[in-house]
Structure formats: structure tokens, C-alpha cells
N, C-alpha and C positions, 0 to 999 in steps of 0.2 A: 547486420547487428551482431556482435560478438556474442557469443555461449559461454554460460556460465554452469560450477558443474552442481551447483546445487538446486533441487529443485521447490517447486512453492513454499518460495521464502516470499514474505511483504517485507517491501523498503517502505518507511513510515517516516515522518517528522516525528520525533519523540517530544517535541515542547509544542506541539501543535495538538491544544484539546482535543480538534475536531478528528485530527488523524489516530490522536489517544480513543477516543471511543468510536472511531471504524473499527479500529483492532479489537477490542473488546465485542463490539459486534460482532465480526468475524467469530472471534475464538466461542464465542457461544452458541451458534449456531454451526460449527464446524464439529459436528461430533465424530467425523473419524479422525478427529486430529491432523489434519493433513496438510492445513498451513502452519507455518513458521514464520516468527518476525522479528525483523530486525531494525533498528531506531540507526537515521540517518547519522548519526552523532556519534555512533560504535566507529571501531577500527573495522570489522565486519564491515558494518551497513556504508559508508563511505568509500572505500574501496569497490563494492558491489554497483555505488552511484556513478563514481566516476569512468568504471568499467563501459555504464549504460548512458555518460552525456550529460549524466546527473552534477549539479555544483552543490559538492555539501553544503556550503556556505550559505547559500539563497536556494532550497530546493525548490520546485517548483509544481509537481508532480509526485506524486506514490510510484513505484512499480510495484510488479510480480513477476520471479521469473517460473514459469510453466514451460513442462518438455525442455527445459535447458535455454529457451528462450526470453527471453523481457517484453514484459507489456506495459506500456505508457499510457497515464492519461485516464480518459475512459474507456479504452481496452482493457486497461489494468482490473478495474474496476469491478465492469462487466464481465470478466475471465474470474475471477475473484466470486464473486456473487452466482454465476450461472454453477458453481462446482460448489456450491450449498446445498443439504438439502430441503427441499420444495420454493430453491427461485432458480432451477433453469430456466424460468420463463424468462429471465433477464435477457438471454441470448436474442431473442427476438429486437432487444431492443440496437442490438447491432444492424441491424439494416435503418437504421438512424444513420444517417450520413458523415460521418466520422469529422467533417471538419464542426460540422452542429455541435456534436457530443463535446467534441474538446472544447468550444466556445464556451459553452455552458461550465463543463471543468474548467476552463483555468480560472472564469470570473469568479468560482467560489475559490479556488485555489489561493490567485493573488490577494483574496482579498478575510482569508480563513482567521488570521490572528486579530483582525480588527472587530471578524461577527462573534468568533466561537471563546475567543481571548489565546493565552500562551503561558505555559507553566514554566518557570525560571532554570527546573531544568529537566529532564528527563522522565517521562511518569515510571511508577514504581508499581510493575503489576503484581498482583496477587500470588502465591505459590504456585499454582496450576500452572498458569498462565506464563509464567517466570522461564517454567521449563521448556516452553516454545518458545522462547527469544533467543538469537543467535546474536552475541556481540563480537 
């Protein structure tokens, strides 16, 4: 897998509710600041996907890149969440069998805009919030 050089940046659907309020999860409980996100829809976040395999067009998947690396899927997720504080316990849940984990992700994945809905175009976050988006 290619290296990229910035580091915990989230690649996000930006018109995908559900992935609209992970990131807001995230950024609330991420009190050192330490992710950054970017909306698959940016000139940023599109280049960063296709970098990693990602089809802007139809994403399919979130990443994150951590240490310079990309994480798919339910790694993404789990790498995301276990570097919060009070859910390292997340890590644990990597000894889930990784093909399990992704099963479970993609069926909410492919199927996110029909449970969660999809906003027409890019959510518009908050001031705070705003300064950790990379387009």
C-alpha cells in the first residue's frame, strides 16, 4: 500500500449522513485534536482515495491514514476509535476475524444512504470543526 504524507486525516463521504455524524463523533470526543477530515468530494479527499483504491465516484469505505499508512474498512474504524479517549478497548475488538468485521461493514456501507438518508451536497460543519477539514 502506498504512503501518504499526511497523517490522521479521515476520508469521509461528505453527502453520506451516517459518515456526516462519525465525523462529528469523532471530533467530539477527540480532545487532543488529532484527527483531521477530509470529504471524499474535495480535490484533497479524492486524490487521497484514489491514491488508496478508493473510486470517488461510488466510495465504498471511510479510511484513515495513521503513521503514514491507510486503513480500510473496519480497521479504519477500529484505528480511529481505539486512539479516543476511554475506547481503547476498541482494539480488542481486532481479534474479530477481519473478514467478519468487513462483512458486517460493507452491509452497513452499501447499504448507509438508504438507512441513514444523503444530503444533496456536502455537510457544512460548525466553526471549530471547519478548521479540521482539509479540502
Amino acid at each position: 500500500m502506498p504512503k501518504w504524507p499526511d497523517d490522521d486525516v479521515i476520508l469521509f463521504d461528505g453527502v453520506c449522513i451516517f459518515c456526516s455524524r462519525w465525523v462529528r463523533f469523532i471530533a467530539k470526543r477527540d480532545t487532543a485534536k488529532r484527527f483531521r477530515f477530509t470529504p471524499i468530494q474535495s480535490d484533497y479527499g479524492a486524490r487521497l482515495a484514489r491514491t488508496f483504491g478508493i473510486d470517488p465516484n461510488d466510495p465504498d469505505t471511510n479510511a484513515v491514514v495513521h503513521r503514514g499508512e491507510a486503513f480500510l474498512q473496519s480497521d479504519a474504524a477500529l484505528t480511529v476509535l481505539s486512539h479516543l479517549p476511554g475506547w481503547s478497548w476498541t482494539r480488542a475488538l481486532l481479534a474479530v476475524p477481519k473478514p467478519l468485521r468487513n462483512a458486517v461493514y460493507g452491509l452497513i456501507a452499501r447499504n448507509r444512504y438508504r438507512i441513514f438518508g444523503k444530503y444533496d451536497a456536502c455537510f457544512v460543519p460548525d466553526a471549530d470543526l471547519r478548521a479540521r477539514v482539509i479540502e
